[in-house]
Residue frames as qw, qx, qy, qz and C-alpha x, y, z in Angstrom:
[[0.279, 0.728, 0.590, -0.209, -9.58, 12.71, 9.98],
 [0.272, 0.436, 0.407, 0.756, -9.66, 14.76, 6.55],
 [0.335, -0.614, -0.368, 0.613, -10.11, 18.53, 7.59],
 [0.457, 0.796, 0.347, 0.192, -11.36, 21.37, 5.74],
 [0.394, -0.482, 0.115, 0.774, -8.98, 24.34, 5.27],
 [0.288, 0.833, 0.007, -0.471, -9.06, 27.78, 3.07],
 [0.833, 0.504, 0.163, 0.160, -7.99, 27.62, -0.23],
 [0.096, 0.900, -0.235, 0.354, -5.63, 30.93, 0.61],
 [0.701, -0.524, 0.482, -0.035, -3.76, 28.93, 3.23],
 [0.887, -0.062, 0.279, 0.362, -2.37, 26.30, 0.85],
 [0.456, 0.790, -0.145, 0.383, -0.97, 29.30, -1.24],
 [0.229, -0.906, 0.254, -0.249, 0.88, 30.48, 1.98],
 [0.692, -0.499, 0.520, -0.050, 1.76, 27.63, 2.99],
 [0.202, 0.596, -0.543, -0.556, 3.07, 26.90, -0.33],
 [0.490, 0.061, 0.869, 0.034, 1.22, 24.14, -1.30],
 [0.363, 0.747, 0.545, 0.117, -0.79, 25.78, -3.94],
 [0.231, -0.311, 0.012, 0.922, -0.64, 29.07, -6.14],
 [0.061, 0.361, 0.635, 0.680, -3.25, 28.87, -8.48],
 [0.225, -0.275, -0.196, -0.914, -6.24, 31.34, -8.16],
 [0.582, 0.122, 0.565, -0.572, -9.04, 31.22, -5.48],
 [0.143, -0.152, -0.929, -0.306, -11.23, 28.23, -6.70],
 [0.426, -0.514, -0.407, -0.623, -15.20, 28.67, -7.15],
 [0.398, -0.416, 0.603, -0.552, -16.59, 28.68, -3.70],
 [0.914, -0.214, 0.252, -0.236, -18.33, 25.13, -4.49],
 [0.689, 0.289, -0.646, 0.155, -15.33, 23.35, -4.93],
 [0.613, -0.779, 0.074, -0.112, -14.12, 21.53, -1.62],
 [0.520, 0.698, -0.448, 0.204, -11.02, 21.04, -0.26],
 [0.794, -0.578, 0.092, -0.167, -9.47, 19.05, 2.14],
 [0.006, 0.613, -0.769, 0.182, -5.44, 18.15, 3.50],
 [0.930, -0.322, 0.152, -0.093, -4.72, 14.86, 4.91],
 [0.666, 0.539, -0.504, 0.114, -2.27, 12.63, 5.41],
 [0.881, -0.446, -0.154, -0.028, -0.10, 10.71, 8.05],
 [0.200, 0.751, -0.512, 0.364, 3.15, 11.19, 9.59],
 [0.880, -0.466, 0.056, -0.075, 5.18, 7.91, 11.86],
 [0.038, 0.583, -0.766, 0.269, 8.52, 6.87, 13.19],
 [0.965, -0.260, 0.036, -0.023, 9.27, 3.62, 14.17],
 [0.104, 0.755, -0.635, 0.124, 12.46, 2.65, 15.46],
 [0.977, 0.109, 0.037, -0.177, 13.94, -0.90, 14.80],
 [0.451, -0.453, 0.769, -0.005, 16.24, -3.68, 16.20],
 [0.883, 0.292, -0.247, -0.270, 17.03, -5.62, 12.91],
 [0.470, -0.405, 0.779, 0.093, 19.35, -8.64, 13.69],
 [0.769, 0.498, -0.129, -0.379, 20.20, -10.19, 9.49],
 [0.680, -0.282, 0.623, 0.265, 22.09, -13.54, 9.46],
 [0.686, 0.719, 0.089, -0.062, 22.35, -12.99, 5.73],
 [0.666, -0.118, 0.171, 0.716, 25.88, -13.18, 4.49],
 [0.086, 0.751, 0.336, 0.562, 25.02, -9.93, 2.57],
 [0.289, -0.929, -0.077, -0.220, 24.05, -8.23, 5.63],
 [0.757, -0.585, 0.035, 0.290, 26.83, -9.59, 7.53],
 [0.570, 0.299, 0.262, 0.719, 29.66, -8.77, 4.41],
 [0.134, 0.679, 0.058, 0.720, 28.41, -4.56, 5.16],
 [0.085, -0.030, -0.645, 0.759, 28.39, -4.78, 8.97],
 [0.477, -0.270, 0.004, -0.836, 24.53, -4.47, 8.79],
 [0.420, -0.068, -0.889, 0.166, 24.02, -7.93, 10.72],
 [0.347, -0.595, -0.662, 0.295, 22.85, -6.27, 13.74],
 [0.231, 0.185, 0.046, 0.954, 21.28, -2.58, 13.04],
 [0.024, 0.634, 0.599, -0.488, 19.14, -0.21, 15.34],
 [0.231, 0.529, 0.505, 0.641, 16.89, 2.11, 12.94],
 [0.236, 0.675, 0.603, -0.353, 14.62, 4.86, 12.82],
 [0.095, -0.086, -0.432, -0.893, 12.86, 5.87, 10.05],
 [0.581, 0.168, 0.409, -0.683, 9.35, 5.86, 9.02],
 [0.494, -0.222, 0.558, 0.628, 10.18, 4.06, 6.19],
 [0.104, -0.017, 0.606, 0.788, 9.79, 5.93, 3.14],
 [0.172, -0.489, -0.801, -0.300, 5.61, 5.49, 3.28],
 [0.031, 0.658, 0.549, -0.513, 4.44, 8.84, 5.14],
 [0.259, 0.206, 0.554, 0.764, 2.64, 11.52, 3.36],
 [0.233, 0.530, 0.399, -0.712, 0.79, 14.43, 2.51],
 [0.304, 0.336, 0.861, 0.230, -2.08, 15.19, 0.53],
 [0.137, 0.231, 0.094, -0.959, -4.70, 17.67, -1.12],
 [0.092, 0.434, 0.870, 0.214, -8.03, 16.60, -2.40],
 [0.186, 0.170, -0.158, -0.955, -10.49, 18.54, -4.46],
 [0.131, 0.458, 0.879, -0.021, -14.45, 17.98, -5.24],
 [0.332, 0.162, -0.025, -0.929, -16.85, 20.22, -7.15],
 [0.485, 0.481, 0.720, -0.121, -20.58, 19.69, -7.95],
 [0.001, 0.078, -0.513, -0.855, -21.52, 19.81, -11.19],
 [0.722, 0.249, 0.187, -0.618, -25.23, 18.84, -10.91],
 [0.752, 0.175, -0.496, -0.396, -26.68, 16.03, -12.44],
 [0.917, -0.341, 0.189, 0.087, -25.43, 13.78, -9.49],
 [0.859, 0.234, -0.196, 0.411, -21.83, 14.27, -11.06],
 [0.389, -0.893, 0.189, 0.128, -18.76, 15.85, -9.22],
 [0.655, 0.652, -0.332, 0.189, -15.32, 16.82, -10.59],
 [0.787, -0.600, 0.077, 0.121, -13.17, 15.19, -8.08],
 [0.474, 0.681, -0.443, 0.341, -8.55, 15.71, -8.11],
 [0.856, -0.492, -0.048, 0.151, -5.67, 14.69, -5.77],
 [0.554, 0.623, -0.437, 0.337, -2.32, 15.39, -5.48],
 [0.781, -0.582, 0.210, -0.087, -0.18, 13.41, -2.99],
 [0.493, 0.587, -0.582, 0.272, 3.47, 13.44, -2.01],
 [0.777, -0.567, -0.266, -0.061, 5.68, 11.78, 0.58],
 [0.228, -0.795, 0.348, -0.442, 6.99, 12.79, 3.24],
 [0.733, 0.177, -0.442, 0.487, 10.38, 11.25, 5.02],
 [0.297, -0.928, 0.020, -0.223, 9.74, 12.92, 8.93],
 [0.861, -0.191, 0.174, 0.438, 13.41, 10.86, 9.66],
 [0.607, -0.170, 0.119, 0.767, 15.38, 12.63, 7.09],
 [0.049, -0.652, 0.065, 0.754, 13.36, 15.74, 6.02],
 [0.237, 0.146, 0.784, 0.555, 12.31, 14.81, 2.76],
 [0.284, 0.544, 0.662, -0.429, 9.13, 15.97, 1.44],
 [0.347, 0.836, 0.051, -0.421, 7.33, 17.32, -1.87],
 [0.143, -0.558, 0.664, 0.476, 9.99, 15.27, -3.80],
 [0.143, -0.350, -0.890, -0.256, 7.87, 11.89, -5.11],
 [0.594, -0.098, -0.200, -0.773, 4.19, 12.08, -6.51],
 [0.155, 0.024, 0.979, -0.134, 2.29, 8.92, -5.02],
 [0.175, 0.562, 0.797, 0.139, -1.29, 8.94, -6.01],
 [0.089, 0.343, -0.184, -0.917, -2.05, 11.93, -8.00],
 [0.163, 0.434, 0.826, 0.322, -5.41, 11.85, -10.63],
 [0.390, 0.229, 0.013, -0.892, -8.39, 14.15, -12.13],
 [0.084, -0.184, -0.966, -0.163, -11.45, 12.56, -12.82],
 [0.560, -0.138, -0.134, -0.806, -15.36, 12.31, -12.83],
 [0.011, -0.077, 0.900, -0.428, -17.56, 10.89, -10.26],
 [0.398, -0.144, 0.115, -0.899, -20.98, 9.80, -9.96],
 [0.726, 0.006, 0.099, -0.681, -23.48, 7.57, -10.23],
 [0.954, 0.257, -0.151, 0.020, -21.78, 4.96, -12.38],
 [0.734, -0.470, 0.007, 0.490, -18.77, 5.29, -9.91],
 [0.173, -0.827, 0.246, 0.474, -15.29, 6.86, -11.19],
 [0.851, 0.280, 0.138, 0.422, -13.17, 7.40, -14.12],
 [0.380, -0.845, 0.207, 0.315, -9.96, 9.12, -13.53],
 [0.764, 0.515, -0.143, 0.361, -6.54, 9.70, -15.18],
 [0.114, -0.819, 0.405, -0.389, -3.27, 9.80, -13.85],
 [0.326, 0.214, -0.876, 0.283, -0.79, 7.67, -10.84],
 [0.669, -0.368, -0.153, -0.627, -2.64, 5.08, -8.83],
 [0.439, -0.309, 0.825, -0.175, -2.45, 2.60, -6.11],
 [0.137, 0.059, -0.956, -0.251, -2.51, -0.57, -7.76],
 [0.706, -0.310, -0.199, -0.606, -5.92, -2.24, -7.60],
 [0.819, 0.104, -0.546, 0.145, -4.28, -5.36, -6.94],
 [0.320, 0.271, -0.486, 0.767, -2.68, -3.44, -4.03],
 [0.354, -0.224, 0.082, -0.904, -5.67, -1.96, -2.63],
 [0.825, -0.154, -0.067, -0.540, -7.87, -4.97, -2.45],
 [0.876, -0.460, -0.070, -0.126, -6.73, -6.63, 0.26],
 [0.752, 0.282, -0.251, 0.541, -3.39, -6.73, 1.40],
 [0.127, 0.247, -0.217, 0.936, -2.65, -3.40, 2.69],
 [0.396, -0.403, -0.165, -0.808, -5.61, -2.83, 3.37],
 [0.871, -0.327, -0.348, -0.120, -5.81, -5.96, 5.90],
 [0.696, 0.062, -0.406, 0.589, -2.32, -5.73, 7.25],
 [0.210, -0.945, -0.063, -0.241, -2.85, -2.95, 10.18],
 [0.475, -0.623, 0.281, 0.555, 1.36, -2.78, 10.34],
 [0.635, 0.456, 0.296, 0.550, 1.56, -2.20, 6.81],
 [0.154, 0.858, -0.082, 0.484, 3.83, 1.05, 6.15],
 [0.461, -0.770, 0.441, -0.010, 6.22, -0.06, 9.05],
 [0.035, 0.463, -0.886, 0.016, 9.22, -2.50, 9.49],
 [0.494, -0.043, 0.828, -0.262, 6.72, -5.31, 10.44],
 [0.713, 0.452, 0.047, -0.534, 4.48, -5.20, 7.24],
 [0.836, 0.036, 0.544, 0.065, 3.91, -8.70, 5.53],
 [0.742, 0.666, 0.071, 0.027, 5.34, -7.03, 2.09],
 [0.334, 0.743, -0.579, -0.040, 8.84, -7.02, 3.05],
 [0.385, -0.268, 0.872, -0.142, 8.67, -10.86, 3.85],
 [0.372, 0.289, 0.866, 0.167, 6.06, -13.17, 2.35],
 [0.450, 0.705, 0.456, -0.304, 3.74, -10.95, 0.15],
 [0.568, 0.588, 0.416, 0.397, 3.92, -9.91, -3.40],
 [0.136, -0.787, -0.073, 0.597, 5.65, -6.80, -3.86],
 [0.351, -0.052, 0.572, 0.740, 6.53, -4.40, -6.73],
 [0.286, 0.244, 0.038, -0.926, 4.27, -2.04, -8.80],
 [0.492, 0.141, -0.626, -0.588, 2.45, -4.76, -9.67],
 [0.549, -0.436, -0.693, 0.167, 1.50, -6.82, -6.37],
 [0.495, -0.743, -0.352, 0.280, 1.93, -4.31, -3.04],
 [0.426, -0.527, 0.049, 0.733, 4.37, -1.68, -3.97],
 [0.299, -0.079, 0.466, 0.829, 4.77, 1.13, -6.17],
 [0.493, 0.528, 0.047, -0.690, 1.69, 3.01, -8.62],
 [0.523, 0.444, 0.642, 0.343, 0.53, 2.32, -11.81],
 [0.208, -0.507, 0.046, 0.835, 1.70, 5.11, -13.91],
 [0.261, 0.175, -0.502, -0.805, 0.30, 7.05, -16.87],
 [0.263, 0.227, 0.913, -0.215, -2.63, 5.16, -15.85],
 [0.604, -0.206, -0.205, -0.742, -6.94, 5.47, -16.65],
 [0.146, -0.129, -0.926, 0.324, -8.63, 3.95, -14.06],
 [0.619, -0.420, -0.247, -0.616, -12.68, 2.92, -13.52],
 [0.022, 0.019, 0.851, -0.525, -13.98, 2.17, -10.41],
 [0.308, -0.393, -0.729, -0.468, -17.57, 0.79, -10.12],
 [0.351, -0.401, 0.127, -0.836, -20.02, 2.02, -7.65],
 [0.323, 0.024, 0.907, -0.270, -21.05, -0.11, -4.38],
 [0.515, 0.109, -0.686, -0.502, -23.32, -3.09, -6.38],
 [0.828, -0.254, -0.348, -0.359, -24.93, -4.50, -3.75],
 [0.641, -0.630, 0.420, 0.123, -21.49, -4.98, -1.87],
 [0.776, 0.314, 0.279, 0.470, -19.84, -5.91, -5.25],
 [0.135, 0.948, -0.081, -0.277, -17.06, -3.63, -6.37],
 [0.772, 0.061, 0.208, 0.598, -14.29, -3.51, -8.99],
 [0.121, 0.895, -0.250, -0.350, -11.83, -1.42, -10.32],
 [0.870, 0.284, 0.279, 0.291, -9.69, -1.43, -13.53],
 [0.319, -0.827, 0.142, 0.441, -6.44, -0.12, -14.34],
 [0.797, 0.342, 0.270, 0.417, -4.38, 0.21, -17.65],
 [0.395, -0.722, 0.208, 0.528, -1.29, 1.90, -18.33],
 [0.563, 0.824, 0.039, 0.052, -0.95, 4.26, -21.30],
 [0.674, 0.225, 0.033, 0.702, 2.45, 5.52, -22.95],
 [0.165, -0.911, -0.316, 0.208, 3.23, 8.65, -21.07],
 [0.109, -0.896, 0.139, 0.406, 6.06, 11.28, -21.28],
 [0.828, 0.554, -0.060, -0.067, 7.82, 11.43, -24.45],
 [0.132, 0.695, -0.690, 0.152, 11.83, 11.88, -23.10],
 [0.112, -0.420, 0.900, 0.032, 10.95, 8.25, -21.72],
 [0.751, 0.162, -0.270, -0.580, 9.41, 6.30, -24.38],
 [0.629, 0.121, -0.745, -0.188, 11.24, 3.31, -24.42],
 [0.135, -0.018, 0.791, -0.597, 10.38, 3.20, -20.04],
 [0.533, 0.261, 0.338, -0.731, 6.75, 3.96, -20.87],
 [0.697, 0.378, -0.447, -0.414, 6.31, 1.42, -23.90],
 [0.130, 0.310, -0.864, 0.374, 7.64, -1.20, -21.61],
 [0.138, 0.175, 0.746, -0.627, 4.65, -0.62, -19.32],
 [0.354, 0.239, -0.197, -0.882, 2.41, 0.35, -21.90],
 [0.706, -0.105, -0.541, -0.445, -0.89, -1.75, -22.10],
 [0.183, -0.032, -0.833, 0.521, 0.07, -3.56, -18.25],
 [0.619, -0.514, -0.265, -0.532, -3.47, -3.63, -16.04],
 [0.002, 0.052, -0.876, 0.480, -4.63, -4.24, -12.73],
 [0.478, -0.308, -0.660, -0.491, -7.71, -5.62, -12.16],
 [0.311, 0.080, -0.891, 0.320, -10.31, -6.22, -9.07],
 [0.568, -0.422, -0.470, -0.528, -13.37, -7.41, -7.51],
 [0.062, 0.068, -0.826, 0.556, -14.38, -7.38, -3.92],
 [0.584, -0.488, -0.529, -0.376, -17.99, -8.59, -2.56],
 [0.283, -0.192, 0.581, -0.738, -19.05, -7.46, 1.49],
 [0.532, -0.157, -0.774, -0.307, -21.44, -9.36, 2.88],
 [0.764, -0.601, -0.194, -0.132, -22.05, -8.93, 6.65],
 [0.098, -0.880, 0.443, 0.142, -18.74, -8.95, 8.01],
 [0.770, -0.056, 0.465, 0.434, -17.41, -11.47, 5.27],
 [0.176, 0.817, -0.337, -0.433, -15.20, -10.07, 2.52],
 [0.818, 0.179, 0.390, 0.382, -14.29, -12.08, -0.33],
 [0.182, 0.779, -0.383, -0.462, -11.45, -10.37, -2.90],
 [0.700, 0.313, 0.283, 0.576, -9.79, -11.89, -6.55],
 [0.209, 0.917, -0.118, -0.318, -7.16, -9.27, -7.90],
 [0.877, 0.250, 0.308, 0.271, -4.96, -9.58, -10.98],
 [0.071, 0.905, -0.253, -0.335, -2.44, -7.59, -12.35],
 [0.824, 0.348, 0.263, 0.363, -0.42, -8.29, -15.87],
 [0.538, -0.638, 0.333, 0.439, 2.95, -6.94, -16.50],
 [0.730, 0.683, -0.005, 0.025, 3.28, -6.19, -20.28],
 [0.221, 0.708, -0.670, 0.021, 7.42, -5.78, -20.17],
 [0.086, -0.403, 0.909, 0.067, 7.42, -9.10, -18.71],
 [0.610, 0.016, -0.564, -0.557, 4.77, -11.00, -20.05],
 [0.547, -0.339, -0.757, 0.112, 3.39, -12.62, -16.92],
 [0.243, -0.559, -0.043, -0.792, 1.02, -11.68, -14.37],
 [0.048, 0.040, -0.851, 0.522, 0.58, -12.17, -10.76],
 [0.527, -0.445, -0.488, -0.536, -2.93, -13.19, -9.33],
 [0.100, 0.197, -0.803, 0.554, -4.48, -13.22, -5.79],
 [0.546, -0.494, -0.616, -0.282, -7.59, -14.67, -3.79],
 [0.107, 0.034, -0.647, 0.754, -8.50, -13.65, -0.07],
 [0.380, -0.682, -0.511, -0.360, -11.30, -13.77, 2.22],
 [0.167, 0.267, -0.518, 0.795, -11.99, -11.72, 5.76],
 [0.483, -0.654, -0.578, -0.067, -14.30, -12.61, 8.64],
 [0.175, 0.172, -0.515, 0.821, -14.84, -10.14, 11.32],
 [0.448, -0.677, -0.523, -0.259, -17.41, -10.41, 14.28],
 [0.376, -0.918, 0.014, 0.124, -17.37, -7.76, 17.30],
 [0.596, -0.765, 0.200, 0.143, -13.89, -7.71, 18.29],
 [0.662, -0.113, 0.668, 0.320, -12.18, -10.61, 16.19],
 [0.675, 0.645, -0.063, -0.353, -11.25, -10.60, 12.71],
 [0.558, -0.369, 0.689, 0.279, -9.42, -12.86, 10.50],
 [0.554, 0.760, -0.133, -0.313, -8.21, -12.91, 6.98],
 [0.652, -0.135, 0.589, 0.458, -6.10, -15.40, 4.68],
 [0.394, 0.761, -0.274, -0.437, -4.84, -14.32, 1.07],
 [0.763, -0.161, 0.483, 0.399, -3.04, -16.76, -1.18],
 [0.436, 0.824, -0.193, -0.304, -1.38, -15.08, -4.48],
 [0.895, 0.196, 0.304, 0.259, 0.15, -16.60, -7.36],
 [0.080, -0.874, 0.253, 0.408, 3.63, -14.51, -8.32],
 [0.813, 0.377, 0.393, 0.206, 4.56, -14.87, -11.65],
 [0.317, 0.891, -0.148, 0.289, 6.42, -11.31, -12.27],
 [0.865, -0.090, -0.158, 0.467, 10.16, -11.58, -11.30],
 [0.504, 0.414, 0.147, 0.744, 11.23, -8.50, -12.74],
 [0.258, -0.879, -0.137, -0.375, 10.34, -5.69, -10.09],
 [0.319, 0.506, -0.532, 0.599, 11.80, -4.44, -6.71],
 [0.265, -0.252, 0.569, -0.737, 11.09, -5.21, -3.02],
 [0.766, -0.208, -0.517, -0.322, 9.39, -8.48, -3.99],
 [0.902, -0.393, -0.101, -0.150, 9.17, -11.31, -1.10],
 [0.867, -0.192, -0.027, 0.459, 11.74, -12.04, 1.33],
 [0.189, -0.902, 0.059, 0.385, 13.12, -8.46, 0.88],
 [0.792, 0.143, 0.484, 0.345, 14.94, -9.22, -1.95],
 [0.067, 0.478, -0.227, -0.846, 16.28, -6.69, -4.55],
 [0.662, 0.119, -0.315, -0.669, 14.12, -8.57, -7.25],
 [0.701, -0.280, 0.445, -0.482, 11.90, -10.89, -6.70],
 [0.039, -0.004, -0.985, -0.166, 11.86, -14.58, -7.18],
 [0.653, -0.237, -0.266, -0.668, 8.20, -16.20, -8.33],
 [0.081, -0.153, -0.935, 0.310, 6.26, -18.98, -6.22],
 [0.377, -0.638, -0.536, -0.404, 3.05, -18.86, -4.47],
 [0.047, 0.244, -0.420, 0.873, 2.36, -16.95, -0.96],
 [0.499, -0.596, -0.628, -0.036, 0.13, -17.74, 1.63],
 [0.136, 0.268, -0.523, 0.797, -0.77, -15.22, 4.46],
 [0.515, -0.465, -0.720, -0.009, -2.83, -15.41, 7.78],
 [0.164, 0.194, -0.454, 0.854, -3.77, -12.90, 10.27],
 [0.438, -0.633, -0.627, -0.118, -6.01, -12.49, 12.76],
 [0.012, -0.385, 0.080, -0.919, -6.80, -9.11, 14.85],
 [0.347, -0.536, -0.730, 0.246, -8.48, -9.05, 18.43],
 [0.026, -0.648, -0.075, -0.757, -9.49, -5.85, 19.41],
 [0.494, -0.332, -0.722, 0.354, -9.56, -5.26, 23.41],
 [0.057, -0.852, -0.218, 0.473, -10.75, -1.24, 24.16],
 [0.030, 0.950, -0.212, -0.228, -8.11, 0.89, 22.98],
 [0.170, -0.623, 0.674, 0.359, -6.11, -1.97, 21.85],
 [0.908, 0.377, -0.010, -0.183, -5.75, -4.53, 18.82],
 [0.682, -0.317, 0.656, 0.063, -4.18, -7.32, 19.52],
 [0.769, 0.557, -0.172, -0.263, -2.73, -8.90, 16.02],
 [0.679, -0.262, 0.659, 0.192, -0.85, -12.36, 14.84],
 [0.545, 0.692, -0.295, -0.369, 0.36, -13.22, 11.31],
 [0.717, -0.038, 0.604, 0.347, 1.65, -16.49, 9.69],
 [0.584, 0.703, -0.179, -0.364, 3.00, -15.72, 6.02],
 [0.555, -0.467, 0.607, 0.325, 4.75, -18.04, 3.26],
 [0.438, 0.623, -0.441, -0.475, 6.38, -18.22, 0.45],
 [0.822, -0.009, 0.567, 0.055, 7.02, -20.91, -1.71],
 [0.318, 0.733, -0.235, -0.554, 9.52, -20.09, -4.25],
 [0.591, 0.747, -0.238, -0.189, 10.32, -21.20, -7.69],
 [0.589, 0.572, -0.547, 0.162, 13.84, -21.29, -7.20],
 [0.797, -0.331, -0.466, 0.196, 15.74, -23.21, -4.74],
 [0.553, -0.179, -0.368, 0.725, 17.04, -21.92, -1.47],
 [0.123, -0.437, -0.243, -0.857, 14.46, -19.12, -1.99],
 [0.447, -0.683, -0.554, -0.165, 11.35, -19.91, 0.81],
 [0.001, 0.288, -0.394, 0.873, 10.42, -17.58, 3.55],
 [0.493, -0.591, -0.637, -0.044, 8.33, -18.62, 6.78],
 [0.098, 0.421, -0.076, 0.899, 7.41, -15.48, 8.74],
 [0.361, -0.595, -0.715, -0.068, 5.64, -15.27, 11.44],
 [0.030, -0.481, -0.088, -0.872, 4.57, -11.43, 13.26],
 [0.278, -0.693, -0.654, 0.116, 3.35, -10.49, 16.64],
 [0.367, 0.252, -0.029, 0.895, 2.10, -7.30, 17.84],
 [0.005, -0.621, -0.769, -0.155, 0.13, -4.99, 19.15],
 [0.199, 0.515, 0.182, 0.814, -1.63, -1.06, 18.90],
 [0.205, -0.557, -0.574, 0.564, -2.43, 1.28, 21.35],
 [0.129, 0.670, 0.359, 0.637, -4.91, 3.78, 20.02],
 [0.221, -0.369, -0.485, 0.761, -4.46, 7.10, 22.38],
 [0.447, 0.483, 0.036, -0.752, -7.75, 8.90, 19.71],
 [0.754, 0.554, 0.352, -0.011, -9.85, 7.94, 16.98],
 [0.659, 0.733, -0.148, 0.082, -6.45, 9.56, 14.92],
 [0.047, -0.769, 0.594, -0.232, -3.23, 9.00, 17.17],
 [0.895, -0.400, 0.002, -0.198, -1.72, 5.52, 18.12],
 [0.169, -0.744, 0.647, -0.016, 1.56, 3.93, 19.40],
 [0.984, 0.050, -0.067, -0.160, 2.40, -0.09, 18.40],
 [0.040, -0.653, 0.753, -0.072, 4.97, -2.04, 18.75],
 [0.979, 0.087, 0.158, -0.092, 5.77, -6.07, 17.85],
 [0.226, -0.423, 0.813, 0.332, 8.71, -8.41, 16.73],
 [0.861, 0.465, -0.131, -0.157, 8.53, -10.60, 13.26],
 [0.494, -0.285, 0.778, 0.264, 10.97, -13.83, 13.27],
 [0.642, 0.553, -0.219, -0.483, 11.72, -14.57, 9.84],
 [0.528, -0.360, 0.725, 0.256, 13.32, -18.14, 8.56],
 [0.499, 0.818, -0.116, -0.262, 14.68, -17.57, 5.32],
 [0.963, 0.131, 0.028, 0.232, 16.34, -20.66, 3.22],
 [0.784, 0.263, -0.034, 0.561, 19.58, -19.13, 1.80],
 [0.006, 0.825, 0.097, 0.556, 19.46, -15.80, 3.26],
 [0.456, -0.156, -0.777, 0.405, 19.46, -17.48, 6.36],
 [0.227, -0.758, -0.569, 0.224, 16.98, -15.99, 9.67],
 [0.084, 0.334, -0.107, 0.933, 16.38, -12.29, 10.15],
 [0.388, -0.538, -0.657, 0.359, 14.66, -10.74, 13.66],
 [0.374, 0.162, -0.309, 0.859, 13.21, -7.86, 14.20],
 [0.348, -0.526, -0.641, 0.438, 11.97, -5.95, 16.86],
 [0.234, 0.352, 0.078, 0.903, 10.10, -2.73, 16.51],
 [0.129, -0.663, -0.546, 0.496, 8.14, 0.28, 18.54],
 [0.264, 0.169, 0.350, 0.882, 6.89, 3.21, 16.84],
 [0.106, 0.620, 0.441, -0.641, 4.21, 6.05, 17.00],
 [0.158, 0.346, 0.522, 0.764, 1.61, 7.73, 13.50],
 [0.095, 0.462, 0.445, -0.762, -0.27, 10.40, 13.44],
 [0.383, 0.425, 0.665, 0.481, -3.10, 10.62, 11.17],
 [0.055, 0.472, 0.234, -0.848, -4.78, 13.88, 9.79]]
C-alpha cells in the first residue's frame, strides 16, 4: 500500500534535496522488496561446461524496487503528476544504481501524456500483469514468453507516452522512442522512432488485450493477443504472441538472444482464503531448429496481509537443444 510521508524525510533520508514542495503537491514512497531462494537443476551443456548444472540460489532477481511519486492540482480537472523509480538488489545490496520507470507528465480528463522511461505497453498489457510469479525464478518470461525491451523486459527509453482514459472499459496506450542523450547517438538513433502500442477492453470479469511493439534497429515487430476470465475465486487467461525481434536479451527459453517463433501461454489461478492456487502451460515454437520450449509451472501463495506473502512452486522445463531444466523455488515480498 502507497503511504504518504513528509517531503523533509526524503531529504534525510537522502532520497531528495530539492526545496520543500507547495503544500498541494502529494507525495507518496512505494515499492517492493523479495528473496526467493532456488534449486535450479540445467541439463544444458552450457550449464554443465561452468559447473552450474545443479545450483542453489538466492536472490530476488534483479526486479525489486523503490519508488517516489508526485501529484499536484492544477485546477481545471488537470494534475501535474512525476515518478522516479530505482531498483533495489536486497541479495547483494545494490540500490539507487538503475532508473526503471521514471517520467513527468500531465493528467486529466483526456488521460496522460508523459515524457521519459516506461514499462513497455506491450509489457504492461497482459503478461506481467497476469503472471502472479512474475519477478521471481518461476515467471513465464524466462521460459516461453517474449522477452526484451520490446515484449516483457526492459523500458522504452527517451520515450513520450499517451495513455487514454477508462472508455467505457476500453483503454490504450502509445509509446515512441525519441533520440535522447547526445554522447550516445548512434545507441539512441538505433531506437529512434521504435513504438509500443495497446488496447485492452474489461467487460465484467472478461478482459480482452492486442499489444504491438516495432523495433526500428531491427525492422520487425513482435505482436500479441490475450483474453482473461475471472469469476469469484477462479480465473484463467491464455496469450498467444507473434515474436519477430531476435535481436534483444532474455528472450524465450532463457537464452542470451532470442530466437523468433510464436508462444502460447495458459494459466489459471484458484483462490482458496489466504491462498491462490496457480497452474501454467507455456510454448514456444521457434523459427529455428532445436529451439522449442514446453514449460509447464505449479505453485502456490500464501498471503499473511493485504501487503505481505510467502509462495513457493517448481517449473519443469523441456527444452529441444538445451536439453530439460528444473526448478524448484520458495521465497517471501513485501510490498509498500
Amino acid at each position: 500500500m502507497n503511504k504518504k510521508i513528509l517531503v523533509s524525510a526524503l531529504a534525510a533520508a537522502g532520497l531528495a534535496t530539492a526545496p520543500m514542495m507547495a503544500s498541494a503537491t502529494d507525495v507518496r514512497i512505494y515499492g517492493h522488496i523479495g528473496m526467493n531462494i532456488a534449486q535450479i537443476n540445467d541439463d544444458s551443456p552450457a550449464a554443465e561446461a561452468d559447473n552450474r548444472d545443479s545450483r542453489l540460489v538466492a536472490e530476488d532477481p534483479a526486479r525489486g524496487r523503490v519508488g517516489i511519486r508526485v501529484s499536484e492540482d492544477l485546477g481545471n480537472g488537470l494534475q501535474g503528476v512525476g515518478q522516479f523509480e530505482w531498483m533495489a538488489r536486497p541479495h547483494d545490496g545494490t540500490a539507487f544504481e538503475q532508473m526503471r520507470e521514471t517520467y513527468v507528465g500531465l493528467q486529466g480528463g483526456f488521460g496522460r501524456i508523459a515524457l521519459g522511461q516506461f514499462n513497455g505497453a506491450y509489457k504492461q498489457t497482459g503478461g506481467t500483469g497476469w503472471d502472479p510469479f512474475v519477478t521471481t525464478h518461476l515467471e513465464q518470461r524466462r521460459s516461453t514468453a517474449g522477452g526484451g525491451a520490446y515484449a516483457h523486459n526492459s523500458f522504452m527509453r527517451n520515450a513520450v507516452e499517451y495513455r487514454t482514459a477508462d472508455l467505457g472499459g476500453l483503454r490504450a496506450i502509445a509509446q515512441v522512442q525519441l533520440v535522447g542523450d547526445e554522447d550516445r547517438v548512434d545507441v539512441n538513433e538505433q531506437a529512434h522512432g521504435s513504438y509500443n502500442l495497446s488496447l485492452s477492453y474489461s467487460i465484467g470479469g472478461i478482459e480482452l488485450i492486442a499489444a504491438h511493439a516495432y523495433s526500428n534497429a531491427a525492422d520487425e515487430s513482435n505482436t500479441k493477443f490475450g483474453a482473461r476470465w475471472a469469476e469469484g475465486p477462479l480465473a484463467v487467461w491464455a496469450t498467444f504472441e507473434q515474436l519477430d525481434i531476435a535481436d534483444q536479451a532474455g528472450g524465450v527459453g532463457g537464452a542470451a538472444n532470442a530466437v523468433t517463433g510464436d508462444a502460447v501461454n495458459v494459466g489459471v489461478t484458484y483462490r482458496m482464503g489466504n491462498n491462490e492456487l496457480y497452474a501454467h502451460y507455456g510454448m514456444f515454437d521457434a523459427d529455428q531448429d532445436g529451439r522449442d520450449v514446453d514449460a509447464i509451472t505449479l505453485g502456490v501463495t500464501h498471503r499473511m496481509s493485504r501487503s505481505f506473502r510467502v509462495y513457493g512452486g517448481v517449473k519443469l522445463e523441456d527444452r529441444d537443444v538445451m536439453d530439460d531444466r528444473t526448478i524448484m523455488m520458495v521465497g517471501m515480498r513485501k510490498d509498500f
